[in-house]
C-alpha positions as CSV (number, residue, x, y, z in Angstrom):
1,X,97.9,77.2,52.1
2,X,97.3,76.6,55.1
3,X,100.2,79.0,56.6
4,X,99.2,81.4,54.5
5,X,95.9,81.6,55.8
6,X,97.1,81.7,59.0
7,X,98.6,85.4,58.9
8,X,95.5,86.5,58.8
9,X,93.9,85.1,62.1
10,X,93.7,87.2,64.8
11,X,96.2,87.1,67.1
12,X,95.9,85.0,70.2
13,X,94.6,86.8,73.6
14,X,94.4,85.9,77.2
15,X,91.3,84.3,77.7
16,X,91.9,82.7,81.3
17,X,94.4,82.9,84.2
18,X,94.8,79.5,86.5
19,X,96.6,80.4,90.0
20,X,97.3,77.3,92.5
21,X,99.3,76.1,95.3
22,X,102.0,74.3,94.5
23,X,105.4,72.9,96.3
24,X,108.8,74.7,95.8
25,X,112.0,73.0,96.3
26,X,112.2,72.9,100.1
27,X,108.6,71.5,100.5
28,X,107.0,75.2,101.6
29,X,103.8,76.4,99.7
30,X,104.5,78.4,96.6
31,X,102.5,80.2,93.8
32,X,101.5,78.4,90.2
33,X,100.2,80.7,87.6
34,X,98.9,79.1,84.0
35,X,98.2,80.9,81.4
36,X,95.2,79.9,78.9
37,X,94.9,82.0,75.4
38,X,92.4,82.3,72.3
39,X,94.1,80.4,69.3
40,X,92.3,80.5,66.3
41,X,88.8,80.5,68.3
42,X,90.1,77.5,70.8
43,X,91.1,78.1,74.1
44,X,94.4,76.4,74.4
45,X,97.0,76.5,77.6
46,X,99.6,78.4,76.9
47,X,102.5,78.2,79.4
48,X,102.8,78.1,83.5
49,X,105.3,79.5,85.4
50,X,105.8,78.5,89.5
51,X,107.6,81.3,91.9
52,X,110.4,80.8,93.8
53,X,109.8,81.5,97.2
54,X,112.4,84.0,99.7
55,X,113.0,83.7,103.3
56,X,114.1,86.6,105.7
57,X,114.2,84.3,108.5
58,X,117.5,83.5,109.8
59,X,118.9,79.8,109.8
60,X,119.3,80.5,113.2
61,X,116.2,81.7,114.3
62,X,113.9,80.4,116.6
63,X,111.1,78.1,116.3
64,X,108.4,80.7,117.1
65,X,109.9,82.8,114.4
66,X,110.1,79.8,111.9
67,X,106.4,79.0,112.6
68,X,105.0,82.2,112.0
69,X,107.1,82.8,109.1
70,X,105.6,79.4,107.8
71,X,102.2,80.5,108.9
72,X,102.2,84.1,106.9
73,X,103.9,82.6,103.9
74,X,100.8,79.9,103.4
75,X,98.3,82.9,104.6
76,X,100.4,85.0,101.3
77,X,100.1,81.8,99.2
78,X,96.2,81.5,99.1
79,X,95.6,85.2,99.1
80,X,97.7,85.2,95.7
81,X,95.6,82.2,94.2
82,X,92.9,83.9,95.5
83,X,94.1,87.4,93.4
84,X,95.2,85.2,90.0
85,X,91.9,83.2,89.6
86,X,89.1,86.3,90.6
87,X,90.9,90.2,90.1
88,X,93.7,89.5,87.5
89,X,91.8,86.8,85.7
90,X,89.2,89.1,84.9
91,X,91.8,92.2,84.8
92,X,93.8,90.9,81.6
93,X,91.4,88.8,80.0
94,X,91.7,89.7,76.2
95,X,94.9,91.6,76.4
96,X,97.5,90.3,74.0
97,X,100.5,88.4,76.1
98,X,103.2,90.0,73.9
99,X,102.2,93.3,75.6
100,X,104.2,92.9,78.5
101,X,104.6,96.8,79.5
102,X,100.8,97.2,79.4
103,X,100.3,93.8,81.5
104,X,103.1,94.9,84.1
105,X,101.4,98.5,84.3
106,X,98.3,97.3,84.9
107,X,99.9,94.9,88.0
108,X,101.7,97.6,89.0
109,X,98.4,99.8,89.9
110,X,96.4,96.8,91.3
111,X,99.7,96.2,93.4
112,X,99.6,99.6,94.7
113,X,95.9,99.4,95.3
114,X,96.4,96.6,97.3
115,X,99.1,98.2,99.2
116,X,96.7,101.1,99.9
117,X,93.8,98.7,101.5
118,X,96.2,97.4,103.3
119,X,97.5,100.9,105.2
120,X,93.6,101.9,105.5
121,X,93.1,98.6,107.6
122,X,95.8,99.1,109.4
123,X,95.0,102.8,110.5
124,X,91.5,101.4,111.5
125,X,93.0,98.7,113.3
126,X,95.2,100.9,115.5
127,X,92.2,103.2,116.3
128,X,90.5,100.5,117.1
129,X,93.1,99.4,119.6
130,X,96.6,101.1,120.6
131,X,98.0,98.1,122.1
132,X,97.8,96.4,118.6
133,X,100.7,98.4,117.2
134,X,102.7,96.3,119.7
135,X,101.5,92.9,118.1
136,X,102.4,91.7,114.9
137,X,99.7,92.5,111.2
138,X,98.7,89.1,110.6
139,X,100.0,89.3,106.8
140,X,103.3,90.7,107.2
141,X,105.9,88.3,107.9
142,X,107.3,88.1,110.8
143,X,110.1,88.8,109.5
144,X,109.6,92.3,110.3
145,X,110.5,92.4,114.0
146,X,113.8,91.3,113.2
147,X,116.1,93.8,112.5
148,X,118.7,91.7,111.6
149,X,119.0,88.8,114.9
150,X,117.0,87.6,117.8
151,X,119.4,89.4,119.8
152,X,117.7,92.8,118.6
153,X,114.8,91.9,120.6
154,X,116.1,94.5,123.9
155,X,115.6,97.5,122.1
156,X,116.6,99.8,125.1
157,X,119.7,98.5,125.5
158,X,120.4,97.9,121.7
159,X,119.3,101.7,120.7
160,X,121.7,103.3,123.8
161,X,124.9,101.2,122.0
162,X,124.0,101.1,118.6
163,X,123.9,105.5,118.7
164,X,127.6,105.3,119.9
165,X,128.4,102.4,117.8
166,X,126.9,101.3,114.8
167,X,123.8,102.7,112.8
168,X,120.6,100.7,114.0
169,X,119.4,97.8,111.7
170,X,117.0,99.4,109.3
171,X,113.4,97.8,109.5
172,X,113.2,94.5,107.4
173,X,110.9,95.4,104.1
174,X,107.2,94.3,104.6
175,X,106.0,92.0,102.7
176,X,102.1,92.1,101.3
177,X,100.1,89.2,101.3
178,X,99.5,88.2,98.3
179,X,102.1,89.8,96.3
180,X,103.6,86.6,94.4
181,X,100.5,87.1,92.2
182,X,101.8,90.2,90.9
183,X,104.9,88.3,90.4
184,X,104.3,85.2,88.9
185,X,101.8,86.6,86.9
186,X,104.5,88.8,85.4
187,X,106.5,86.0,84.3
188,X,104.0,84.0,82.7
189,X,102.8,86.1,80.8
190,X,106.2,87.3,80.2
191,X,106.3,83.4,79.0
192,X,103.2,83.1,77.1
193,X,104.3,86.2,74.7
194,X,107.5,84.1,74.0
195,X,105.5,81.3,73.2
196,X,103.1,83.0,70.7
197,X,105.9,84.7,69.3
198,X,107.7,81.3,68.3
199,X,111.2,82.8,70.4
200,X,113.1,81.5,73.3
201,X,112.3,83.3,76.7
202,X,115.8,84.7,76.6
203,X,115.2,86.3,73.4
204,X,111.8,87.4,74.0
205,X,113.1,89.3,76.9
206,X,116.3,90.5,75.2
207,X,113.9,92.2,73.0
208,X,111.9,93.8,75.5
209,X,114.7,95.9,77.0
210,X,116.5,96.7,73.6
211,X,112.5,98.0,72.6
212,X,112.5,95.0,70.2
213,X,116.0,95.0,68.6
214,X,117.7,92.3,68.4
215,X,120.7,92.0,70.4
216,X,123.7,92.0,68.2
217,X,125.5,89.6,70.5
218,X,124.3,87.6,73.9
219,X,126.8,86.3,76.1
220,X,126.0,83.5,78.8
221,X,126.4,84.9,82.6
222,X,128.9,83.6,84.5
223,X,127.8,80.7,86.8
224,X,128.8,81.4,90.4
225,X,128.8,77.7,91.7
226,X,127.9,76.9,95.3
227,X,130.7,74.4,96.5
228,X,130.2,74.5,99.9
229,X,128.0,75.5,102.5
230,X,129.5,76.4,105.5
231,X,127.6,75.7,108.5
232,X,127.1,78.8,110.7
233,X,125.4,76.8,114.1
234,X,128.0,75.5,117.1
235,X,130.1,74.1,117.7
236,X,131.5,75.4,114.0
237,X,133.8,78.1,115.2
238,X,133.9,80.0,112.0
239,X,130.6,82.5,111.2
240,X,131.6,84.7,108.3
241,X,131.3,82.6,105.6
242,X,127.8,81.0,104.2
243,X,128.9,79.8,100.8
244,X,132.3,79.1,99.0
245,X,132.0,79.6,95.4
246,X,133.6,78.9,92.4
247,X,133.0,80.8,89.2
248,X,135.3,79.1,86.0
249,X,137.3,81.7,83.6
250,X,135.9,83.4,80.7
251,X,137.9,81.8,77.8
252,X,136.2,78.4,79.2
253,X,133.0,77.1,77.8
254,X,130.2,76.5,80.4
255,X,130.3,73.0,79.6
256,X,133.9,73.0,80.1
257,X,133.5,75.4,83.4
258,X,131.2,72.8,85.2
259,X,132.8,70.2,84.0
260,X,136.1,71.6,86.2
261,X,133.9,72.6,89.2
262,X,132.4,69.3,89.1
263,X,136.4,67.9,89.3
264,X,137.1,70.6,92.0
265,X,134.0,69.4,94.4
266,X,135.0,65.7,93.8
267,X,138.6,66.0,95.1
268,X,137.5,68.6,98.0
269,X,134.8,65.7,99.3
270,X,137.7,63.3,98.6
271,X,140.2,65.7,101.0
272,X,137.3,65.8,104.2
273,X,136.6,62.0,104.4
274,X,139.1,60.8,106.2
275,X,138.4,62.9,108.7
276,X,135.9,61.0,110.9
277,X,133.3,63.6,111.5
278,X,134.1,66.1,108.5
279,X,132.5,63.3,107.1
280,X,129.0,62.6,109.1
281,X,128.8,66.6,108.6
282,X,129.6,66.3,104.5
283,X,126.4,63.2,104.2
284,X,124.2,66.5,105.1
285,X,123.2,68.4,101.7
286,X,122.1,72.0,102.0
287,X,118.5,73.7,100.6
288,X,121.7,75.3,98.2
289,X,122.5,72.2,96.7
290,X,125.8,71.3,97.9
291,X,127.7,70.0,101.4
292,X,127.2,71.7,103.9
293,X,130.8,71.3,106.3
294,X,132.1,73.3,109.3
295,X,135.1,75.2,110.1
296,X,137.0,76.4,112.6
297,X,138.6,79.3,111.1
298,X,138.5,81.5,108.1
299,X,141.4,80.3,106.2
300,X,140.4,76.7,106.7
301,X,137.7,76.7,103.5
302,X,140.3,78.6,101.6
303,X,143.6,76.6,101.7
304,X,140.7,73.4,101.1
305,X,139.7,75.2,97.9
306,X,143.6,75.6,97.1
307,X,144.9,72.3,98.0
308,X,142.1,70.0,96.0
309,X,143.1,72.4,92.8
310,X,146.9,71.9,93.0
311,X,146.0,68.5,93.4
312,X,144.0,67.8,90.4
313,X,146.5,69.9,88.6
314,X,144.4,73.3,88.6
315,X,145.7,76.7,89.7
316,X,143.4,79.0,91.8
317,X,143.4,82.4,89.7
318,X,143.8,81.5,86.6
319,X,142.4,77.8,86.2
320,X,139.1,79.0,88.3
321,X,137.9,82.0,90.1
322,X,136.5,82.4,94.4
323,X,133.7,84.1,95.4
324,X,132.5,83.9,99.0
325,X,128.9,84.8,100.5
326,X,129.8,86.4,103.7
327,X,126.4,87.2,104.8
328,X,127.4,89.6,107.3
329,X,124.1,91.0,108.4
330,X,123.6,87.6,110.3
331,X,126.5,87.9,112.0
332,X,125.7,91.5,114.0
333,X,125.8,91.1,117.6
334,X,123.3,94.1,118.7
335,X,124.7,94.3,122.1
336,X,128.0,94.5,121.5
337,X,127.7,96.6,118.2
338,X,130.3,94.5,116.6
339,X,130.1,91.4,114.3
340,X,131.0,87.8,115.3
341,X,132.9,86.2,113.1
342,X,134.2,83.0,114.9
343,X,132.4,82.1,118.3
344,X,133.4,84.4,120.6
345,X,135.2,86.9,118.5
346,X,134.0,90.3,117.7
347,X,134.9,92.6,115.1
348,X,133.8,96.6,114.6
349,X,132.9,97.5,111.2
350,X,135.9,99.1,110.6
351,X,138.0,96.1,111.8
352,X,135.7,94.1,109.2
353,X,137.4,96.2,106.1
354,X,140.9,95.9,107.4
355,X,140.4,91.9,107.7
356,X,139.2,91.9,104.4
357,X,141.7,93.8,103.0
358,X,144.2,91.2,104.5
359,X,142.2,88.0,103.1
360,X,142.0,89.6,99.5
361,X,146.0,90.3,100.0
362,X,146.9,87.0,100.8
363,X,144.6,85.2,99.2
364,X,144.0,87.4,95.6
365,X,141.9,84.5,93.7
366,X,138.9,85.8,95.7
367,X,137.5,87.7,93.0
368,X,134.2,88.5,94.4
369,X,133.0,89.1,98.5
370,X,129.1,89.3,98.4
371,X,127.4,91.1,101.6
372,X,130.7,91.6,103.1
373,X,128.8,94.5,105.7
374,X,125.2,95.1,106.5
375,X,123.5,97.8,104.9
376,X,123.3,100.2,107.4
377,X,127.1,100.8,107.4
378,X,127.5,102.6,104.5
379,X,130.4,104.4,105.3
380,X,132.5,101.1,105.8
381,X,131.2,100.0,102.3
382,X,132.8,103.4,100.4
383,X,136.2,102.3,102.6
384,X,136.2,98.8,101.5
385,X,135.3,99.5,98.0
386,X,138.3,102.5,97.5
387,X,140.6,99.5,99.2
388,X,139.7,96.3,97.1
389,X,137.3,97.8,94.2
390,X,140.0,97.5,91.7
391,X,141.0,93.7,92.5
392,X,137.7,92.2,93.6
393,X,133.9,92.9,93.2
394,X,132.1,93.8,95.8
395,X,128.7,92.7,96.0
396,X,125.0,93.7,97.5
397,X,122.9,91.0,98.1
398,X,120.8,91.5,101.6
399,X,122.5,94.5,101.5
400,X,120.6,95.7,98.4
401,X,117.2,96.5,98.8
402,X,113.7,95.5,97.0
403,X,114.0,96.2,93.2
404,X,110.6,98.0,93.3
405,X,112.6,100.8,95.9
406,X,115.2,100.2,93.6
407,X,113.8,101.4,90.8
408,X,111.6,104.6,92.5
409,X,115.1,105.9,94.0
410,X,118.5,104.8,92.3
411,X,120.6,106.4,95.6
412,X,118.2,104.8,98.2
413,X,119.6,101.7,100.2
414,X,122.2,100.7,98.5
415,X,125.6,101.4,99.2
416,X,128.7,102.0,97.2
417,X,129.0,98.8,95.5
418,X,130.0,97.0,92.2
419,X,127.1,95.0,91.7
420,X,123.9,93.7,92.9
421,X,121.9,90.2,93.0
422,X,118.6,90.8,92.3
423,X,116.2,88.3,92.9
424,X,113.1,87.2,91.2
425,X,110.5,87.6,94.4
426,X,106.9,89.1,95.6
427,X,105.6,91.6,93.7
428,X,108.5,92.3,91.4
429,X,107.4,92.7,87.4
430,X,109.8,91.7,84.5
431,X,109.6,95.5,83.2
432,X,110.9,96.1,86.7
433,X,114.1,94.0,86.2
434,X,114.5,95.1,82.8
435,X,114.3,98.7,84.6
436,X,116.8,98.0,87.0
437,X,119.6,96.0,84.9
438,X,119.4,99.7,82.7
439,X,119.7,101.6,85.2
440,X,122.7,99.0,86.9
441,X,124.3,99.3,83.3
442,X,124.1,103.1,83.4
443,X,126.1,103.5,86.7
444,X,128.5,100.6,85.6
445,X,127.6,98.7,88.0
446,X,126.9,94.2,87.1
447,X,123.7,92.8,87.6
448,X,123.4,89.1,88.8
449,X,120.0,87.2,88.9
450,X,120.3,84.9,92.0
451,X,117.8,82.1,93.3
452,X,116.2,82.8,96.3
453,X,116.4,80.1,99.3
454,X,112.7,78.3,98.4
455,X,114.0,77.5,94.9
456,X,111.4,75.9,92.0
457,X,111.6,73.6,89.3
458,X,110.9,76.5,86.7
459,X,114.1,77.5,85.2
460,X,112.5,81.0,84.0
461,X,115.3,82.5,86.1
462,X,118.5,81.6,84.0
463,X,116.6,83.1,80.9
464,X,116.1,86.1,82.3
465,X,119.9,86.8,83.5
466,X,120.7,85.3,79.9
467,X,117.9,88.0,78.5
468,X,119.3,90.7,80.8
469,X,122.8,90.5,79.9
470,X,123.3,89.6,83.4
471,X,127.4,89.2,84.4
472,X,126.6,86.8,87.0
473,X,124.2,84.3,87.5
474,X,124.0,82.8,91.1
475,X,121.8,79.4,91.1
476,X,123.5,77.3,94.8
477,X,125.2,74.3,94.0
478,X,125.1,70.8,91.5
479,X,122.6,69.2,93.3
480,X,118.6,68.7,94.2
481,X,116.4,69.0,90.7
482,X,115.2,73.0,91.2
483,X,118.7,73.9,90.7
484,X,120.5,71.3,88.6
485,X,117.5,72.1,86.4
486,X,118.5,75.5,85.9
487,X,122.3,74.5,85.0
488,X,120.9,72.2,82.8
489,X,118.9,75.5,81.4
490,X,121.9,77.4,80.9
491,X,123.6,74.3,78.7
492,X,121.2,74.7,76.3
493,X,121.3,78.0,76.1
494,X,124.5,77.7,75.2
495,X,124.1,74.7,72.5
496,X,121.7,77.4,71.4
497,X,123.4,80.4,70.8
């Protein structure tokens, strides 16, 4: 009887909206967002849903930088509270949480307001004073006076070589103050409509970019597994390469997939301890979850990877799949208008393609180089994906740009590639993702949902890339509980399905 009755109640509506300041992974201030509904005349809390957090700051950056990073990033954390619990409580009060589209439209406006307020205060500021424009806005990380590397910091001697040499770094996306709000926001409500609705998050969000039919299949993305992170800061020689990763073949089951990485990372720790100080540098765990080691050369990592599979009886290739995070854009010497790859030597962008060209050809289980150029040189990107398109992906991370520009401009920013990570951050909406992964699937291009650096215990992530049809998902390494949780996520997804 009583289910019976209870088709007739009204449906449940937001009632209340909780933001507070919480910790991500790495200890740095990050957004909470709970979500309280009207059930059957009680008010009753529905779901929360805590933000990752992203840093443009440079591992090797300096302490100034870090500071006022840390600075804006707490100053952006308490305006978004501030945002969730006064504006966007009262905003969406009664709305129904399984109207996402309406939810994210209505963000979407009070995003750009914001973004409008914050240009007025801006003009009035530089009437007020000229020299201002030389100092820093207080809520705009600092990340935006680095084009790419401390070194940009000369920018009469950097401008004169870079217009003979390279294109100049294109200005770092500003950040608003406040924006996570829009974000998390988004999400739980995004999580609260799966709730009500009695569906997994996956499902709920398969159903929102199929306009509510039901997938006729969902496959699991790929895990791209963080097995090592290579160490970037002297005296390591070798620069190009941030993280070694190891993605398992199709025909395995994810259980079965970790179950080989987790084999692989065992033998590979095994191989670097008996070298003295490879292993001081292996008791260090990265922010990405896994060892963080140092190499002298390019191959070094490589042959490692090979050697640990043939002994444990796997083949690289066929028993398990390569990937490596070259992270170019901190590698750009300004002065010289070339990239460092190992200390001391440099290498033009077009000398970057023909050394990758090389490394694919000798080694050919690399099936996927992400950032293997800045941005800005788009022509080397169209040369490097006519060479290797056809035997490896080639993939924008940094080298992508925000999904709101994204999504306003499909040719803007991002160069000739065969994929994209796209990253959960700011002021980005789940109808924005489910925008973008269209549009990626239009131009046969894969998406792949990666975790940002600040990773949080909320495992939100690995549903979306599972609701998405993501190809890829891209969560760091086995280790520290924000991203084993997500793995974890992702096995019971597959239990499920």
């Amino acid at each position: 009887k009583a289910n019976y009755f209870s088709k007739f109640s009204k449906a449940p509506v937001i009632c209340k909206l909780v933001g507070r300041k919480v910790l991500d992974g790495v200890g740095q201030p990050t957004l909470e967002v709970e979500i309280y509904c009207t059930v059957k005349n009680y008010e009753k809390r529905i779901c929360s849903t805590v933000m990752a957090s992203h840093s443009q700051i440079l591992e090797n950056s300096l302490p100034e930088t870090t500071e006022a990073d840390e600075r804006e990033r707490n100053d952006s954390v308490n305006t978004a509270v501030e945002w969730v619990n006064e504006s966007l409580n009262i905003m969406l009060r009664d709305l129904k949480p399984t109207d996402q589209c309406k939810v994210d439209k209505m963000l979407g406006e009070y995003f750009t307001k914001k973004v409008e307020e914050k240009k007025e205060i801006q003009k009035q500021e530089e009437k007020e004073e000229a020299e201002a424009t030389l100092a820093l806005p207080s809520c705009t990380p600092s990340a935006t006076a680095l084009p790419g590397k401390k070194k940009a910091a000369k920018p009469g001697r950097k401008v004169a070589v870079a217009e003979r040499t390279i294109p100049p770094a294109e200005p770092v996306e500003s950040v608003v103050c406040g924006s996570l709000a829009v974000g998390g926001t988004s999400l739980a409500i995004a999580k609260a409509g799966a709730t009500i609705s009695r569906v997994p998050l996956y499902l709920h969000i398969a159903l929102l970019k199929h306009d509510q039919d039901s997938p006729k299949e969902m496959t699991l993305p790929l895990p791209m597994v963080t097995l090592l992170n290579c160490e970037k800061i002297s005296p390591a020689k070798l620069k190009l390469v941030k993280e070694v990763m190891l993605i398992p073949p199709v025909q395995l089951s994810l259980k079965q997939g970790i179950e080989r990485v987790q084999d692989i990372q065992k033998e590979v720790m095994r191989l670097l301890e008996p070298r003295g100080k490879a292993l001081q540098a292996l008791k260090r765990m990265s922010h990405l979850g896994c060892p963080i080691t140092r190499c002298n050369n390019l191959e070094q990592p490589l042959l490692l990877m090979q050697t640990a599979c043939s002994n444990i009886g796997l083949e690289l290739g066929t028993d398990m799949h390569l990937a490596i995070n070259c992270a170019a854009h901190e590698l750009m010497d300004y002065v010289n208008g070339k990239y460092e790859i190992l200390t001391g030597v440099f290498k033009s962008p077009d000398e970057m393609v023909d050394m990758y060209v090389e490394l694919i050809n000798k080694f050919p289980f690399i099936i996927a180089l992400i950032d293997p150029l800045r941005k800005e040189d788009r022509q080397q990107w169209n040369n490097i994906c006519c060479a290797l398109g056809s035997k490896c992906y080639l993939i924008a991370e940094d080298a992508a740009t925000y999904i709101s520009k994204l999504k306003t401009d499909q040719n803007i920013n991002i160069p000739t590639c065969s994929g994209v990570v796209l990253k959960y951050i700011n002021q980005t909406k789940v109808s924005d993702l489910i925008e973008v992964t269209g549009l990626l699937d239009g131009q046969r291009r894969i998406a792949i949902l990666g975790s940002p650096d600040g990773e949080s215990s909320d495992e939100s992530l690995v549903d979306l890339a599972v609701g998405l049809g993501a190809r890829f998902v891209k969560l760091g390494g086995l280790s520290r509980g924000e991203r084993v949780t997500k793995y974890n996520r992702l096995l019971a997804i597959e239990e499920e399905l």
